[in-house]
N, C-alpha and C positions, 0 to 999 in steps of 0.2 A: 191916286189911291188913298194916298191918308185925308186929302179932303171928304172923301167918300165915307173914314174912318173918326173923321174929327165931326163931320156934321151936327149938328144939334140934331133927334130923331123927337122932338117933340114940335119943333118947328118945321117940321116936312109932314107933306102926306104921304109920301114915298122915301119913309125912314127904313134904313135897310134892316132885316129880321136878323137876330142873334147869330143863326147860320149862315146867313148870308157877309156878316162882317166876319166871321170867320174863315171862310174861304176867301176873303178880299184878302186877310191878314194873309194868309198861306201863300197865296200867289204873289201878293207883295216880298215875304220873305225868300221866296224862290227865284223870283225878278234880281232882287238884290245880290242874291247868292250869285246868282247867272253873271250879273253886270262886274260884281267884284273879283271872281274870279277868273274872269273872261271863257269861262266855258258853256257852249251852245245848252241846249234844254235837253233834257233827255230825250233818247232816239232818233234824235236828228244829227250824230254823227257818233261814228265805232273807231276806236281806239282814241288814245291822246293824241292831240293835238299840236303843235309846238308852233307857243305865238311869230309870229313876226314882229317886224319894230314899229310897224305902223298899228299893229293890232295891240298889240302891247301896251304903244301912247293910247289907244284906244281904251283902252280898258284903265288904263293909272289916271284918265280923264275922268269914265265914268264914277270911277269909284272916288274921286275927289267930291263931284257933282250930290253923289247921294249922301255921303260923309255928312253934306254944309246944309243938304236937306233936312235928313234925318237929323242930327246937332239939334237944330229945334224943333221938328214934329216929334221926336219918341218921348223927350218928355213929357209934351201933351197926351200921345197915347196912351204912356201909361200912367196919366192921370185918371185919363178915361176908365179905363180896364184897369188899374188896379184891385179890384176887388173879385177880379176874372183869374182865376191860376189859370187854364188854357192859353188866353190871350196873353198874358203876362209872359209869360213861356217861350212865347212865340218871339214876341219884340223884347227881350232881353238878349235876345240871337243876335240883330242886328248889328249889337257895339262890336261882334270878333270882326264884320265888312267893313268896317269903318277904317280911314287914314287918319290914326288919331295926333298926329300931327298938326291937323288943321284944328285943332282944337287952343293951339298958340301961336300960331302962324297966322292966324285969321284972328284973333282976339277974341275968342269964343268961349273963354273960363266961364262966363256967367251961366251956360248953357252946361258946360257940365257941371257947376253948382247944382242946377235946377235936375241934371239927370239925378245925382247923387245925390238931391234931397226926395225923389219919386223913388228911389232903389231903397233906401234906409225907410219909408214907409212901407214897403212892400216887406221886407223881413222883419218889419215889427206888426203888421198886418197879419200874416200868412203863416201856418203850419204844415202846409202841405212841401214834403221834403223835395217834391222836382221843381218847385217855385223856388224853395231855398237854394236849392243846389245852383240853378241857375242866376240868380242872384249871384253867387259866391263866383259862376266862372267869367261872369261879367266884370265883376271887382277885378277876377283876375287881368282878363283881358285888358284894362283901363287901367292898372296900374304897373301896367310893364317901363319898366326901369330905363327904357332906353326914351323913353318919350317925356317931355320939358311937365306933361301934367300929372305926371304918376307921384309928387309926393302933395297935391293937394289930392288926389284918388285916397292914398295911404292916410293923411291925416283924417278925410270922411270917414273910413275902413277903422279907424284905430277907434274914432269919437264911439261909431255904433258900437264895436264889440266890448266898451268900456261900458256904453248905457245899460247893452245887454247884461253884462255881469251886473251890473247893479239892482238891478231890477231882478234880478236871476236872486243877487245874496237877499234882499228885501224878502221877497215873494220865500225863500227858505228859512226867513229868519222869523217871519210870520206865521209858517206853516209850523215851525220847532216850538213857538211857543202856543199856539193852538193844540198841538200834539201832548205838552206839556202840563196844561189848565185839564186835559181831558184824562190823563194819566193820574195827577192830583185828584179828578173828580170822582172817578173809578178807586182811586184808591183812598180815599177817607169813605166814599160809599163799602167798600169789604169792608172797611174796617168795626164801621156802626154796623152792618151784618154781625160779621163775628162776635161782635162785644155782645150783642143782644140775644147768640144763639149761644 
C-alpha cells in the first residue's frame, strides 16, 4: 500500500485520484491498527478476545514487521502529504503501532532523525489545530521515557519549541514596533490637527 502511496502520479497513467489515495491511507491505517493490536476487523467477531501464545507471537511479529516498514516509508509519506492536514492526520497515527524499540535495536536513529525532521516541518507549515494536536501526541508517543530514543525525541521537541518562541518573540517585537511608528503617526498627525484648529 505505501508503494501505491509513494508512487510518482506524474509518471503513471493510472496515478491514483486524491480520493482514492485517501482511502488507500485509511485502510492502510486500519490494517495496521488490526495487525498491531491483534484484533480481528470489525464484525467479524463479538466480545474480546483473549490471545493465545501462539497468536500473541503472532502479532509482537507483525507488529515488529510494520515498525521496520513503516521506520522508513512514513517519512516519505509525509514528505509526500505534508501539505495535506487530512493525510497528515492520518500517518501521524501510525508512530502509537510502532515497537519503538527497534528504532535502537536495529540501528535505525537516522530514520527517526528523518521522521522528526518531516514532523518539525509540519508544525512549522500548518495551522490547523488537529494537525497540531496530532503532531504533539506523536512527540508524545516517540518520546516515552522508557525507550533508548526518547532523549534524541526530547532534544528535536526542545530545538522546535525554542525556534517557535523565537520566531514567536521576533514576529511580536516587529508587530510592537509597527504598532508603535503608527501610534507616533496618529499622534503628531492630532497634534498638527489641533495646533491648526
Amino acid at each position: 500500500m505505501t508503494g501505491l502511496l509513494l508512487d510518482d502520479p506524474d509518471l503513471q497513467d493510472d496515478a491514483l485520484t486524491e480520493c482514492e489515495e485517501k482511502a488507500v491511507l485509511e485502510i492502510m491505517l486500519s490494517t495496521i491498527c488490526q495487525a498491531a493490536e491483534g484484533r480481528p476487523p470489525v464484525g467479524r467477531c463479538s466480545g474480546k478476545k483473549v490471545l493465545t501464545a501462539k497468536e500473541r507471537k503472532t502479532q509482537l511479529e507483525d507488529r515488529a514487521k510494520l515498525t521496520q516498514h513503516f521506520i522508513v516509508a512514513l517519512p516519505q509519506l509525509l514528505a509526500k502529504y505534508s501539505a495535506e492536514g487530512g493525510m497528515v492526520i492520518h500517518l501521524l497515527q501510525v508512530p502509537q503501532y510502532f515497537d519503538l524499540e527497534i528504532y535502537s535495536t536495529a540501528s535505525l536513529e537516522k530514520h527517526l532523525d528523518t521522521l522528526l525532521k518531516q514532523m518539525k516541518e509540519i508544525v512549522e507549515g500548518h495551522t490547523d489545530p488537529d494537525v497540531l494536536e496530532m503532531c504533539s501526541k506523536t512527540y508524545l508517543v516517540l518520546s516515552n521515557q522508557e525507550m533508548a530514543s526518547h532523549n534524541r525525541v526530547d532534544v528535536a521537541k526542545t530545538q522546535l519549541i525554542d525556534q517557535l518562541a523565537d520566531k514567536f518573540n521576533k514576529l511580536l517585537a516587529d508587530f510592537l514596533q509597527e504598532v508603535s511608528r503608527w501610534i507616533t503617526f496618529l499622534g503628531n498627525g492630532l497634534y498638527v490637527t489641533l495646533a491648526q484648529w
